[in-house]
C-alpha positions as CSV (number, residue, x, y, z in Angstrom):
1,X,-15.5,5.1,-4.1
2,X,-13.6,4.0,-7.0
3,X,-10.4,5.5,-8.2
4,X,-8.3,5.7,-11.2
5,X,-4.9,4.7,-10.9
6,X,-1.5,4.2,-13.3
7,X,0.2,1.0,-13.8
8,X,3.5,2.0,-15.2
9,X,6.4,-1.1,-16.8
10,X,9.8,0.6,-15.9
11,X,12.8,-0.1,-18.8
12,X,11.8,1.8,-22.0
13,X,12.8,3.8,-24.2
14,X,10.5,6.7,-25.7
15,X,10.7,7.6,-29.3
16,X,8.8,9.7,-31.7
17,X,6.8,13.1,-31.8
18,X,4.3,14.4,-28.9
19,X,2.4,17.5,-29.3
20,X,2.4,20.4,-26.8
21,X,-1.0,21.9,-25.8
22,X,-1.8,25.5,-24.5
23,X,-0.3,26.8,-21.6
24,X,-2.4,25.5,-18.8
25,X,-1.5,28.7,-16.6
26,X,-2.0,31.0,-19.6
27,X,-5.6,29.6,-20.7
28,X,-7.2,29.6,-17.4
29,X,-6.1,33.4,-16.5
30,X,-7.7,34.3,-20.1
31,X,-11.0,32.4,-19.6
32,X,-11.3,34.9,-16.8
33,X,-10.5,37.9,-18.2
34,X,-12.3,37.4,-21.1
35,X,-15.5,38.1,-18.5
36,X,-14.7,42.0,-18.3
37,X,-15.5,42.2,-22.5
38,X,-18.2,43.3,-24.2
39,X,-19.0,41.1,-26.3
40,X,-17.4,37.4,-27.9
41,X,-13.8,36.6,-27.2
42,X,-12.5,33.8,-29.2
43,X,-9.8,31.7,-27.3
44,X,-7.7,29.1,-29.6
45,X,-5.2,26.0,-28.5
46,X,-6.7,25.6,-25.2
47,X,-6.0,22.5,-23.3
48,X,-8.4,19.7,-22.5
49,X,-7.6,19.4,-18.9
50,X,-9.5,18.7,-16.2
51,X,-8.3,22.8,-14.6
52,X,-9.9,24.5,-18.0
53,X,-13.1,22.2,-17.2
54,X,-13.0,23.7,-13.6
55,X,-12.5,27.0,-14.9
56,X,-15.1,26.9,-17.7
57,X,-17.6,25.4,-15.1
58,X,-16.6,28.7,-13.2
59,X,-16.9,31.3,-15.8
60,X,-20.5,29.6,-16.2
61,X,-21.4,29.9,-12.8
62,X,-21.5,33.4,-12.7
63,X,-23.7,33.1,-16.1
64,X,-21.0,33.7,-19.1
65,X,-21.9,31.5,-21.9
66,X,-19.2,29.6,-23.2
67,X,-19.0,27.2,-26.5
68,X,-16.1,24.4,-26.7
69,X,-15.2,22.8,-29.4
70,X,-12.0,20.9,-29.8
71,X,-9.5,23.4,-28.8
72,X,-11.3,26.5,-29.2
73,X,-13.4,28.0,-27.0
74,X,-16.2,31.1,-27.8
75,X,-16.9,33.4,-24.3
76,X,-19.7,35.2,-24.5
77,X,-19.9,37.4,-21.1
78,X,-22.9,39.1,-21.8
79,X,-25.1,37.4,-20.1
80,X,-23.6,37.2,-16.7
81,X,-25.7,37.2,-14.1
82,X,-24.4,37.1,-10.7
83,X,-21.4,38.6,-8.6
84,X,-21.4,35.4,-6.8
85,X,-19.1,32.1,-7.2
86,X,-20.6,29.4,-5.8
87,X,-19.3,27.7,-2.6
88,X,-18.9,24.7,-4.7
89,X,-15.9,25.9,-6.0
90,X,-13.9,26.0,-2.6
91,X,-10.6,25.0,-1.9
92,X,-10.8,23.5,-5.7
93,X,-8.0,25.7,-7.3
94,X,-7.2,29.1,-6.9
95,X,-8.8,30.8,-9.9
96,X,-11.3,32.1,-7.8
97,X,-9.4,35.3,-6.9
98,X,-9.0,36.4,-9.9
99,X,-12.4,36.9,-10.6
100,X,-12.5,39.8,-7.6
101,X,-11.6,42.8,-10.4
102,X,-13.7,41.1,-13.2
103,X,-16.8,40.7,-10.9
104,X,-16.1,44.4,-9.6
105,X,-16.0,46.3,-12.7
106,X,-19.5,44.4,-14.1
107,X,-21.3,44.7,-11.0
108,X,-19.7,46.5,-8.3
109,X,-19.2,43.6,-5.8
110,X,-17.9,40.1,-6.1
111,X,-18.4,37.1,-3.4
112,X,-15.1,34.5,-3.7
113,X,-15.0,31.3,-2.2
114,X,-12.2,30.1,0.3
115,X,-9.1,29.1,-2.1
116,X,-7.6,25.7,-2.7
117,X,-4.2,23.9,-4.9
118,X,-1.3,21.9,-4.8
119,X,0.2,20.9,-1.4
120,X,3.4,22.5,-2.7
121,X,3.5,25.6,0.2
122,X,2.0,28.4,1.5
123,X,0.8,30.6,-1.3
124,X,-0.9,33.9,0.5
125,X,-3.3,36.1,-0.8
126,X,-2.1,39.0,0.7
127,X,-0.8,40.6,-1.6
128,X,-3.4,40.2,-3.9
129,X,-6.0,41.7,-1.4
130,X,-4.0,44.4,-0.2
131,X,-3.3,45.7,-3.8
132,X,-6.7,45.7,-4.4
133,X,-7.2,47.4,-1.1
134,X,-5.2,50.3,-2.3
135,X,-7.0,50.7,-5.2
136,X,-10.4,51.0,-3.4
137,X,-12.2,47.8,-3.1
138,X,-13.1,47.0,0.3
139,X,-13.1,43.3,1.1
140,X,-14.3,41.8,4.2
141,X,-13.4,37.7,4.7
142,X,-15.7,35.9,6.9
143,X,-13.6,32.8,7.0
144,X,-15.3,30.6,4.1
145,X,-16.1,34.0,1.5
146,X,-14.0,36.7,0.9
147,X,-16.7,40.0,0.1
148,X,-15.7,42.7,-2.0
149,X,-17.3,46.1,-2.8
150,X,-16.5,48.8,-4.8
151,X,-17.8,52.1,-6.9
152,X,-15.0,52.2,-9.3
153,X,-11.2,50.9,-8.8
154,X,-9.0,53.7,-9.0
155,X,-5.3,53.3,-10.5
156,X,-2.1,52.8,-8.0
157,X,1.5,52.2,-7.6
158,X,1.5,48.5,-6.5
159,X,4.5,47.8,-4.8
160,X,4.7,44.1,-4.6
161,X,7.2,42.4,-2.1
162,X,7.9,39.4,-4.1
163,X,7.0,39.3,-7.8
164,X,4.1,36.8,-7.7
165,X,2.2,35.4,-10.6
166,X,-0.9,35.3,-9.4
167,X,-0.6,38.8,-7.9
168,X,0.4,40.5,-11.1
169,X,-2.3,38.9,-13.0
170,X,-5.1,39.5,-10.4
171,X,-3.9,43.4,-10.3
172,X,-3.6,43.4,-13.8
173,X,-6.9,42.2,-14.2
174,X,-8.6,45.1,-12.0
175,X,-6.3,47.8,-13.2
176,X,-7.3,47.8,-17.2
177,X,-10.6,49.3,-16.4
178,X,-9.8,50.8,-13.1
179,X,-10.0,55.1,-13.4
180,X,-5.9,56.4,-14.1
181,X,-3.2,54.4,-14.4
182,X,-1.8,51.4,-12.8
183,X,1.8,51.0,-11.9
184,X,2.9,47.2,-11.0
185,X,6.4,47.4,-9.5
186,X,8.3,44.0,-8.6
187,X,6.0,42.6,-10.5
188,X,6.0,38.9,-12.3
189,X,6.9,38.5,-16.2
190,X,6.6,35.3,-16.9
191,X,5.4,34.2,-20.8
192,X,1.9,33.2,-19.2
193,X,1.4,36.3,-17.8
194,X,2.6,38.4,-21.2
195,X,0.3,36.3,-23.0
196,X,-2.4,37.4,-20.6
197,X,-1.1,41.2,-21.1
198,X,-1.4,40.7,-25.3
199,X,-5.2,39.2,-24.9
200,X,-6.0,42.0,-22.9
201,X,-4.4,44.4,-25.4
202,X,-6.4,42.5,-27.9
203,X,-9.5,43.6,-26.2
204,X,-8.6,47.5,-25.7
205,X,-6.8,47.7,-22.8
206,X,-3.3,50.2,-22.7
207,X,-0.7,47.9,-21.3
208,X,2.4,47.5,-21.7
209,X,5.5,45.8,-20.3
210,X,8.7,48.6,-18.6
211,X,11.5,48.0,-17.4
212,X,12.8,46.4,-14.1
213,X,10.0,44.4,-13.5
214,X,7.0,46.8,-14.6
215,X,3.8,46.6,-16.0
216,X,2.2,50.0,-16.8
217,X,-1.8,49.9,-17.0
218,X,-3.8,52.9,-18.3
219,X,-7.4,52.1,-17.2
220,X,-9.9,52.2,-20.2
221,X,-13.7,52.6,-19.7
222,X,-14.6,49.7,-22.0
223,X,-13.0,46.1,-23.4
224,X,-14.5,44.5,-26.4
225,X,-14.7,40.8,-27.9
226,X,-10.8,39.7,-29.4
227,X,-9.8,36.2,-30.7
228,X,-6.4,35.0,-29.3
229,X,-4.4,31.6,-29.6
230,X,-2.9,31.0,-26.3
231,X,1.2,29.7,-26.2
232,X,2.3,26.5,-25.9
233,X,2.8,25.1,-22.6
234,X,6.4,25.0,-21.7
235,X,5.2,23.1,-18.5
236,X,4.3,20.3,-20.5
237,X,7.3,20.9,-23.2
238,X,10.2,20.3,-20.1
239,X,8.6,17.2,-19.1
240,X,8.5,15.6,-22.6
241,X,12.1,16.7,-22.6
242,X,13.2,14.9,-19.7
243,X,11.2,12.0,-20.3
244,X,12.8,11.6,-23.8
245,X,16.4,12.8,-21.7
246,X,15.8,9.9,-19.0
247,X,14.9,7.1,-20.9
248,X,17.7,7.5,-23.6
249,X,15.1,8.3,-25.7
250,X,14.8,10.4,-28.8
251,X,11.7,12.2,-29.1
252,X,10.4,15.3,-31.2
253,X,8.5,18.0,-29.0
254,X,6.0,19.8,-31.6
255,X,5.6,23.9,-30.3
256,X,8.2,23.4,-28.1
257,X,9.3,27.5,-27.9
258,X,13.0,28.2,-27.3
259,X,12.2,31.4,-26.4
260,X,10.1,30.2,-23.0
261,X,13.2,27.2,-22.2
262,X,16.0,29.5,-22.2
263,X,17.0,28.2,-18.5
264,X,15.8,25.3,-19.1
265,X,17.6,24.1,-22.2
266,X,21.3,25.6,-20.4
267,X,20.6,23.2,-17.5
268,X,20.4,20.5,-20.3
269,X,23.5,21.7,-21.2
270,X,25.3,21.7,-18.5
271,X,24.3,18.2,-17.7
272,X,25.1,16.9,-21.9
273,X,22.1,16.7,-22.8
274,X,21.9,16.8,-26.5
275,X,19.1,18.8,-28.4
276,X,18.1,20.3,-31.7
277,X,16.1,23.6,-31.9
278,X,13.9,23.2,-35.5
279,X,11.5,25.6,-36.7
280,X,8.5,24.0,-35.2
281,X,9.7,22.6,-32.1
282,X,12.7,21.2,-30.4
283,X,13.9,17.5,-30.6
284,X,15.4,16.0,-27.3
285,X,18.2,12.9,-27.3
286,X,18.5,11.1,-24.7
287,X,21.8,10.5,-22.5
288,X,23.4,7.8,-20.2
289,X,26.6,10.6,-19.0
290,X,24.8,13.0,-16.8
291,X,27.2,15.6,-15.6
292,X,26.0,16.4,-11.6
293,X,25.0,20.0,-11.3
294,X,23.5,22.6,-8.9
295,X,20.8,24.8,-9.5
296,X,18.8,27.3,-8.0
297,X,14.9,27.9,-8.9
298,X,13.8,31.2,-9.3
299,X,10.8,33.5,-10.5
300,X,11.6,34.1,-14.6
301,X,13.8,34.6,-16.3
302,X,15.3,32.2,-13.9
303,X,14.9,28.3,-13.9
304,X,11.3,27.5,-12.8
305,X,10.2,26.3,-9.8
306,X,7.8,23.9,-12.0
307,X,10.5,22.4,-13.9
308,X,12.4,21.4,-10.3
309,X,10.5,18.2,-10.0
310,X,11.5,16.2,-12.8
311,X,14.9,17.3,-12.9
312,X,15.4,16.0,-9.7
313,X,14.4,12.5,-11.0
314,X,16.7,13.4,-13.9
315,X,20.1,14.0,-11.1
316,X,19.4,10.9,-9.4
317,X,20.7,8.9,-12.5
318,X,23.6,11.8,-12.4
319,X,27.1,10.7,-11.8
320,X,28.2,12.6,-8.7
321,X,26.6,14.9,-6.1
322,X,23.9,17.9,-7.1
323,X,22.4,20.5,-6.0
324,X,18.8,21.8,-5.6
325,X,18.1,24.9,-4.3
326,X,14.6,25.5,-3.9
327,X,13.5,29.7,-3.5
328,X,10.2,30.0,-4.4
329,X,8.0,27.5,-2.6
330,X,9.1,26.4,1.2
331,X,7.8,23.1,0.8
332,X,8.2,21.8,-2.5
333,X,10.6,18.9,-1.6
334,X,7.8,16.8,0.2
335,X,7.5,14.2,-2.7
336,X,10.8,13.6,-2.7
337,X,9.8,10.6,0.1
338,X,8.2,8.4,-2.3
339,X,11.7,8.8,-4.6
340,X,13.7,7.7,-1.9
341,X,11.1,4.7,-1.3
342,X,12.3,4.1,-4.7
343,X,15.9,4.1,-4.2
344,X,16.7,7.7,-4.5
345,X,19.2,9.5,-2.4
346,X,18.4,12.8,-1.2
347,X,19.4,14.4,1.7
348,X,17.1,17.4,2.6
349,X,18.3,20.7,4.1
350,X,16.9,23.5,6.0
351,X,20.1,25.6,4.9
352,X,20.2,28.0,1.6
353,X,22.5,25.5,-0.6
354,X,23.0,28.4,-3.7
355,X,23.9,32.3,-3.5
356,X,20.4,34.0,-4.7
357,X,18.6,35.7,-2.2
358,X,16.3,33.7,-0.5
359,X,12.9,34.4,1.6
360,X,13.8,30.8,3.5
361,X,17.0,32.0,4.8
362,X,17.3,30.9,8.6
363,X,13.9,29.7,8.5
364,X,12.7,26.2,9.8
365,X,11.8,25.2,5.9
366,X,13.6,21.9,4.2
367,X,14.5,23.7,0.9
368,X,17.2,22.4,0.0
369,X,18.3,19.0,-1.7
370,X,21.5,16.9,-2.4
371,X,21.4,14.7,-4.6
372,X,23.7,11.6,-5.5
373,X,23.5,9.5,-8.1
374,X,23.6,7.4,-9.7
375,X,21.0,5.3,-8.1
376,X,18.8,2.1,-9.8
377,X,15.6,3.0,-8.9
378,X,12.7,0.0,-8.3
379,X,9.3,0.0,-8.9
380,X,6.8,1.1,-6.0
381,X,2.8,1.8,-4.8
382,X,3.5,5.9,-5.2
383,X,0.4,8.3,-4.1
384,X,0.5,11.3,-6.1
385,X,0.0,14.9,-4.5
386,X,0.5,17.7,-7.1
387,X,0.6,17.8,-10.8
388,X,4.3,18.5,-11.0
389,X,5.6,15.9,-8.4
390,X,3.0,13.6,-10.3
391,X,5.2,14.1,-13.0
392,X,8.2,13.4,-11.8
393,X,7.0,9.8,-10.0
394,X,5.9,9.1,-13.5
395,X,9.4,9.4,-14.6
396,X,10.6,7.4,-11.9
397,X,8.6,4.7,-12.5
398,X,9.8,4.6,-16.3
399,X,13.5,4.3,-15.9
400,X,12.5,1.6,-12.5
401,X,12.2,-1.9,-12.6
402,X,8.9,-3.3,-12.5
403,X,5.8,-2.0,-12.8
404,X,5.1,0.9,-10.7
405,X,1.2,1.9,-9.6
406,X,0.0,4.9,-9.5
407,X,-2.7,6.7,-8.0
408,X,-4.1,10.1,-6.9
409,X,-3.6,10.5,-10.8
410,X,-6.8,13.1,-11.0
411,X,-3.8,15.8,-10.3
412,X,-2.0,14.7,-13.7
413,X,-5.0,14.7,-16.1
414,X,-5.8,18.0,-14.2
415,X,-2.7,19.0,-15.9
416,X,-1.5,17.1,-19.1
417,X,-3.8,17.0,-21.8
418,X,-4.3,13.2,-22.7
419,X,-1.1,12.1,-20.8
420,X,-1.3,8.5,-21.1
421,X,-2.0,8.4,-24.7
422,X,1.1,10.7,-25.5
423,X,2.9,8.6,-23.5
424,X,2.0,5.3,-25.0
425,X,2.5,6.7,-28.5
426,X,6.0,7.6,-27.7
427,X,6.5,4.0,-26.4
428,X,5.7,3.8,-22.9
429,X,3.8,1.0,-21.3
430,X,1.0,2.3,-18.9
431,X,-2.3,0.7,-18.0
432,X,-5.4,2.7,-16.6
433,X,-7.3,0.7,-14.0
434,X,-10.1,1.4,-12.2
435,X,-9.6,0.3,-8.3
């Protein structure tokens, strides 16, 4: 079977303007909830990645209609057909599950696949279930299908024991047109999952946003059609950032939102990174003084586990030790082998190296990295696993020397809308091959 793969020419320098697409973690979530409306919703500035195809193919599956063109997408739900996702769709991603309150509230049962994604650590669905447990779906999981049945979904208080994304979003989802209202304590608050909030809000739900982690849903017997531009991906903006960063480059990032980098842009800071908020995005500098830092990821506010990957790259041209302390996922340090095949040095720790509370205390989990630097990295054969850690051997192979290859790359374009061509505009050298 053949297989695309990346040849990337370390030693540039990238220069110039990139454009950032929708969120990919905002657009997908809205695909599905525009399946509870009654009638058209309008979606605008949705990527082209190979995860909205997935989830497009998804929504069709269960018989929405759906209309692409260019960057806008036209969801008509009406003619749904089935409270069934195919078995096709296993293991895939793990949009699935959030179709369990959609499918309930049109036809009274759903039938979800078993649930796939990044190699990145266990992500349970626990909480997800038991939530919608409590508000009175009853779900049966025969190993390959989880089953659920309901009358009506009744509002809660959801207590959640760690304020998960995809938790919030799947209780949100059943809660707008569940009977009474909804209260989502602990819960996540991340710009994706506002964004999701305001489309829903756009179609008639009551939702809004309290204090201390809270999301306060009054159920509503009906959601109509609503047109809604989805934000920019600030994903996508933080790696631009550190590619321009890394490669003592100088490049423009177009819809790059300060208000969604906050974190992000003070760890720049910290390590002299030079940058210039415009009007309609943010222009990065590159650097050849990093300071060494240490950092901690966290749920938002806080620095995001996503933005980890390539920073890490970043600290291993640092001058001095850092520190990476990794307290969302257990095993999100796994690619860091193919760095260290590159030169990298990083030392791996099963200790908490920061002082946030962490749910990998005393546990037998590698979650935490040192990091010294600086280090001349050489070009290598690098199999990619995840979208993010794709990312960040990307980067490595740009600041390497010789050409690095590539492959497993189907989990970048799953994730960065026309990636190589951005790339190349700014001034990188990378070949697509077929092997």
């Amino acid at each position: 079977m053949k297989q695309t793969s990346y040849q990337v020419r370390g030693g540039v320098t990238l220069q110039g303007s990139v454009d950032i697409p929708g969120a990919k973690n905002a657009a997908s979530k809205e695909i599905v909830a525009s399946l509870m409306a009654d009638d058209v919703v309008y979606l605008s500035n949705v990527p082209r990645i190979g995860e909205i195809d997935l989830t497009i193919k998804l929504a069709e599956d269960v018989g929405a209609r759906i209309r692409r063109r260019g960057t806008k997408l036209e969801i008509d739900p009406r003619t749904m057909t089935t409270s069934q996702v195919s078995t096709s769709f296993s293991r895939k991603n793990r949009i699935p599950i959030l179709l369990l309150g959609p499918l309930l509230h049109r036809f009274g049962e759903a039938v979800i696949p078993a649930l796939g994604g990044d190699a990145i650590g266990a992500r349970p669905i626990n909480f997800h279930l038991e939530a919608l447990q409590k508000m009175g779906a009853e779900i049966i999981h025969d190993g390959e299908t989880y089953i659920a049945k309901a009358t009506r979904l009744h509002g809660q208080v959801i207590q959640l024991p760690y304020p998960s994304v995809g938790a919030t979003e799947n209780v949100m989802l059943a809660a707008v047109k569940a009977k009474g209202t909804t209260v989502i304590c602990n819960a996540a608050v991340e710009p994706e999952v506002v964004d999701l909030a305001m489309l829903l809000q756009s179609m008639g739900a009551i939702i809004h946003q309290d204090v201390n982690r809270k999301w306060i849903i009054e159920g509503v017997e009906s959601l109509h059609g609503a047109t809604h531009r989805i934000i920019p991906d600030r994903l996508v903006a933080a790696s631009f950032a550190v590619a321009a960063a890394i490669t003592g480059g100088d490049v423009f990032v177009k819809d790059a939102r300060q208000v969604d980098l906050l974190s992000f842009l003070n760890v720049f800071r910290r390590l002299g990174i030079k940058y210039e908020i415009q009007e309609d995005g943010i222009r990065f500098f590159g650097h050849t003084d990093l300071k060494p830092i240490a950092i901690e990821t966290d749920v938002h506010p806080g620095f995001m586990t996503d933005w980890q990957q390539p920073l890490v790259v970043m600290l291993t041209q640092a001058n001095g030790v850092s520190i990476v302390h990794e307290t969302v996922y257990e095993d999100r340090f796994g690619y860091t082998d193919a760095l260290k095949k590159m030169g990298a040095k990083i030392q791996l720790h099963h200790e908490c190296l920061g002082s946030k509370p962490c749910r990998f205390v005393n546990r037998d989990y590698r979650h935490s990295a040192i990091i010294v630097g600086p280090t001349k990295l050489k070009a290598a054969h690098i199999v990619v696993p995840d979208i993010r850690a794709g990312f960040s051997y990307l980067l490595a192979a740009l600041i390497s020397n010789g050409t690095s290859i590539l492959t497993g790359v189907d989990h970048l374009e799953r994730g960065y809308e026309d990636l190589i061509g951005k790339m190349n505009s700014l001034g990188a050298n990378i070949q697509v091959k077929t092997i």
